[in-house]
N, C-alpha and C positions, 0 to 999 in steps of 0.2 A: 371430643379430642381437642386439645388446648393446640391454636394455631402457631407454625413454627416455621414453615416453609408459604411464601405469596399464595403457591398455588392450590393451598387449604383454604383462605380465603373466601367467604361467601360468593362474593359477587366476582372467582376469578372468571374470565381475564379479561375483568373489564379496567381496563388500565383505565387513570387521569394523570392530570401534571398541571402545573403552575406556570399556563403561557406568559403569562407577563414577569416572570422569573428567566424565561427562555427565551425571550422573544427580542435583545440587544445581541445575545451571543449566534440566535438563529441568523439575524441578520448579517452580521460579521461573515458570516461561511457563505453565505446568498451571495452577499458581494466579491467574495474572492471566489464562485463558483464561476458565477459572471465576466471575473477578471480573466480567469485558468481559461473559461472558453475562449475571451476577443482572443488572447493572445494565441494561442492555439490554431485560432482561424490564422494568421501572419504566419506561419511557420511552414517551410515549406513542405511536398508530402513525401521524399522522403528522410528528411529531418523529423515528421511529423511520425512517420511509422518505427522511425528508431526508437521516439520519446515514450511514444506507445509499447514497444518492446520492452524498454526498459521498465517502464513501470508493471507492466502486468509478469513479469519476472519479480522483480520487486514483491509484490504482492503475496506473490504464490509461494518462494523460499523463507518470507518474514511470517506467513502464516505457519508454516510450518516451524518455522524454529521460536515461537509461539511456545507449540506444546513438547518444543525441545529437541525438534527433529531436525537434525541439516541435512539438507538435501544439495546433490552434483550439480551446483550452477550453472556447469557448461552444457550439461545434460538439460534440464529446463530448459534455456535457452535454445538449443537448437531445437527441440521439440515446439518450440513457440514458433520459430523463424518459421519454422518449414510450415507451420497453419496458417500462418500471417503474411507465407510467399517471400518470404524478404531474403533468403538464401538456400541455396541447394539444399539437400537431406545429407546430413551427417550421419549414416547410417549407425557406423561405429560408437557413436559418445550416446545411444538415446535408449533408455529403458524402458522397459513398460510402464515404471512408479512416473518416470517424468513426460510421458504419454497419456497419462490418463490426468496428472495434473494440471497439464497444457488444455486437455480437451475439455475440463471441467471449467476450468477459470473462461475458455474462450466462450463454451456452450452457453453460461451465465451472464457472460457480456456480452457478444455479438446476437442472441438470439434473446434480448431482453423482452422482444415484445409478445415470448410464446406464454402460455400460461405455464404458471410451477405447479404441477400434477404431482401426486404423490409417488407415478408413477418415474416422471422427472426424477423427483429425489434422492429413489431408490438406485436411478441408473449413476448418478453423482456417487454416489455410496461406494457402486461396486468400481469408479473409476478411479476414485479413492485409493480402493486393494484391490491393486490387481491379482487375484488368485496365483498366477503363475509365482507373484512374489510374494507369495503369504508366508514364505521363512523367515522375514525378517520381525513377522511381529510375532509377539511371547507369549498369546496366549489367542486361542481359538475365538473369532468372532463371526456373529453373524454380518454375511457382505452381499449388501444387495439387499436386507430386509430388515424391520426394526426389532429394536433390540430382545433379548431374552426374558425369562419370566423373574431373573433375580431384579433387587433391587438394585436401583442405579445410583450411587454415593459418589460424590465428590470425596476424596479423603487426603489427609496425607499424613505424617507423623510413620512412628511407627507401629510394626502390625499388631501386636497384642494390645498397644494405647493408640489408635487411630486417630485423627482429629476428622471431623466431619465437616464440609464446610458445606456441602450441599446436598438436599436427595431430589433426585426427579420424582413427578409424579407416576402411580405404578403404572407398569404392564395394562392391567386391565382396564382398556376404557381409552387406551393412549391411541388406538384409531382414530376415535370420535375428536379428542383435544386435535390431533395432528389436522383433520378435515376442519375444524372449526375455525385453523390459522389460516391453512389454505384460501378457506371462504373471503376471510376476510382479504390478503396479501390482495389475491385477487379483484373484492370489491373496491379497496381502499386506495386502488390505484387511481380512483375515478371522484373518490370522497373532498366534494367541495369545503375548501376551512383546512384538510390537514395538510400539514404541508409537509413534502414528497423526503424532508431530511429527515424531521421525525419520525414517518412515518420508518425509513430504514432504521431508526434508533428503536424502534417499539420492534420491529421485525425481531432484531439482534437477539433482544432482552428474552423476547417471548420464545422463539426457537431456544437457544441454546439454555430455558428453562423444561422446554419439559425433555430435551436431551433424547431422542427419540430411539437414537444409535447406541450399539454397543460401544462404538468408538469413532474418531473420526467428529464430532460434534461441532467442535469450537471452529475447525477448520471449513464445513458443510455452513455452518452461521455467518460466519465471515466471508463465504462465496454467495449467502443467500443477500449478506449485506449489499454485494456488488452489483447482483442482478436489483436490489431494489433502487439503488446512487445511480444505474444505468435507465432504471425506465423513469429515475424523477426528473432527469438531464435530458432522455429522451435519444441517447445515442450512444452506439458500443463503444467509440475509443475512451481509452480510460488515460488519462495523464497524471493519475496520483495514484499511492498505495497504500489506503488506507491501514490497511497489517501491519508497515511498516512503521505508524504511528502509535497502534497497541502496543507493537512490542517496546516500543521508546519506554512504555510506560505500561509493561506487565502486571507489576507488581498493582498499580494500582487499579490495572484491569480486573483483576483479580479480587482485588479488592473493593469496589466497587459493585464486581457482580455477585459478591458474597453478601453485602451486606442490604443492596437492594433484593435478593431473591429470600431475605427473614423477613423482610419489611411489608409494608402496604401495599394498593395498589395504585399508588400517587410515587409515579418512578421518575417525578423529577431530577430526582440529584443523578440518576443513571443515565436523562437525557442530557444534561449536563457534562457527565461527564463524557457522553457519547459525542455532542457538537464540538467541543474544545479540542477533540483528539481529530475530529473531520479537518477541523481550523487548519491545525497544526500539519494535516497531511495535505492540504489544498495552498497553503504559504509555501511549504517545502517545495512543491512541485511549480509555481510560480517562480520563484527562484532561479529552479532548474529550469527552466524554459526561456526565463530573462536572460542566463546566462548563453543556452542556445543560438538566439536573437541576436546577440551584443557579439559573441565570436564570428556566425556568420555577416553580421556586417562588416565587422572590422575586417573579414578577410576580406570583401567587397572591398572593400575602400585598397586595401594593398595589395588586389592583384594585379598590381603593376609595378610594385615595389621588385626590385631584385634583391631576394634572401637569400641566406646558404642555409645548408640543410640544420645544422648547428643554430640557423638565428630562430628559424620556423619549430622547430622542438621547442627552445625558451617560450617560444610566445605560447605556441598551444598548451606547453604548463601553466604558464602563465592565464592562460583564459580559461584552464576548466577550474579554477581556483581549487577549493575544498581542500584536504591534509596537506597536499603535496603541491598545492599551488603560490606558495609563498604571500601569504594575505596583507603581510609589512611591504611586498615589495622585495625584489632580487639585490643583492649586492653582487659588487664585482666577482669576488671571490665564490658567491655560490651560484653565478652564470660559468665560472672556469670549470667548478665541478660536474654541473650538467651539462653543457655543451663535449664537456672532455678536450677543453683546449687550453693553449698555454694564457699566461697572465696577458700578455702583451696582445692575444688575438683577443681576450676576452675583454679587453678595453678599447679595442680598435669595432670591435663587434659593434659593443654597447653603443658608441660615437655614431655611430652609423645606425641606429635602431629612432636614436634620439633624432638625428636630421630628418631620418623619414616622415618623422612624426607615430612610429610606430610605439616608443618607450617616451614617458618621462619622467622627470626626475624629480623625486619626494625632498622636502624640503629638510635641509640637515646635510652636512658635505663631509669633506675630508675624506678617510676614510672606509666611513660608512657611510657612503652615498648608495642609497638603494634607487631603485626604476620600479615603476610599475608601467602597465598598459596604459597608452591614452585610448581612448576610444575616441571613436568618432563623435563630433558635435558636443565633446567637452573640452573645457578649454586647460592648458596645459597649468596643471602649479607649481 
């Protein structure tokens, strides 16, 4: 049989890679995993348990809309509060799909240090689909158990001209492969030389190759990702969301796991592409936590200041920056808009933002005099 799929391959799954090809970008993420924790430890706990919420929300809705599925944000959400203790149970907004989502994503993180049994797996699967809500998918699956005796195809196009992009390997014998990953997941957590990011990169590649489910895969690999990022770190809070970095870049996820799953078993360019996208989710979330750090200071330093409710809005827009944070800086005219006051208050405001030392003013007048934030321990320009 002429090889077409990795997992035909003689000697699968004996992966290799080109360390010294990986080993400047492995680096790059080690130091900004390094970074994500000091700062993380500064943050207070519950500032710390929000950033936590947010991220593992994060995670769970970008996974999903992944493989195209949007899921009730506020419904996640409170399903996560209420595990994480961080507010009452919203009975009303919480479904079983975003109850079983919450319990999976926490089950993988908080309890990293249990072993992943096949058994484990199967319970991930059925909290996946929740039975009770099995109307909403279109065609009968098995939940709670691996997949059927059909063949498992990646496809897309259309149905009389299909495109293939992938086939798992079959039904028969997918016990033995599924135990043979286990074994390893499990030894390799201890394997001196690999190191704990790769090793989740090798995790990703190999699960979501042999596809074990009828459905539910890419999602079940990507929570397998998290449980592996949590026992290499060594600890549940998660402050980044990985998922949300795939799906930045789908297309090429896809692509990527298309063209390494014909290929060899030398999956460099797939650990490649696998640390560049950790990178990118580990800077993201530094960011967002600098940002954290820099607004709770700066209120530190002015709560002594006397604000009107009008001056405290500006500013908080002003400090969560992103779409709606004005990143040139506020002019007169779009403080009158958001505060909702006249021209005359909104320059009396401004005057008074700037003595406190709370605003200052970007270089450029007349006008178009814009402000931005000063922060604390910079100096005014």
């Amino acid at each position: 049989m002429a090889t077409h799929w990795i997992w035909q391959q003689p000697d699968w799954p004996d992966f290799n890679w080109q360390a010294e090809c990986l080993a400047p970008l492995l680096r790059e993420c080690v130091q900004a995993q390094g970074q994500l924790m000091g700062m993380a430890g500064s943050v207070s706990h519950s500032l710390s348990a929000q950033t936590e919420l947010d991220a593992l929300l994060q995670n769970i809705v970008t996974s999903s809309a992944i493989e195209g599925e949007q899921l009730n944000v506020g419904s996640v959400r409170s399903s996560l509060a209420r595990r994480l203790g961080l507010e009452s149970p919203d009975g009303d907004k919480v479904s079983k799909r975003s109850e079983g989502l919450a319990q999976l994503m926490l089950d993988a993180t908080q309890r990293f240090a249990e072993p992943l049994t096949l058994e484990r797996l199967l319970e991930w699967h059925s909290w996946l689909f929740p039975e009770q809500e099995s109307g909403f998918l279109s065609r009968a699956i098995n939940v709670g158990a691996l997949r059927g005796d059909e063949p498992m195809q990646v496809v897309s196009g259309r149905i009389d001209r299909p495109t293939v992009h992938f086939e798992a390997p079959p039904r028969q014998g997918l016990e033995q492969q599924l135990d043979s990953f286990l074994k390893w997941f499990d030894a390799s957590q201890h394997q001196a030389g690999l190191d704990p990011l790769l090793r989740a990169g090798i995790a990703h590649f190999w699960f979501v190759t042999l596809h074990p489910f009828d459905d539910g895969n890419g999602r079940l690999t990507r929570t397998l990702t998290d449980l592996a990022l949590a026992q290499g770190e060594a600890q549940a809070i998660r402050f980044y969301a990985m998922s949300a970095s795939i799906l930045d870049d789908r297309a090429g996820y896809y692509r990527i796991l298309e063209s390494s799953q014909k290929a060899t078993l030398d999956i460099t360019d797939w650990l490649a592409w696998f640390l560049q996208t950790l990178l990118r989710s580990l800077q993201q979330a530094i960011a967002r936590i600098e940002g954290v750090l820099g607004k709770s200071r700066f209120w530190q330093m002015h709560r002594e200041s006397e604000l009107s409710v009008e001056q405290i809005k500006v500013l908080n827009r002003l400090l969560d920056g992103g779409e709606r944070g004005f990143e040139h800086g506020i002019s007169a005219a779009q403080y009158q808009a958001v505060a909702k006051v006249s021209k005359a208050t909104a320059t009396r405001h401004l005057a008074e933002l700037l003595e406190k030392g709370c605003l200052e003013r970007l270089p450029g007048g007349g006008r178009s005099t814009r402000y931005q934030i000063s922060f604390p321990g910079k100096s005014a320009g």
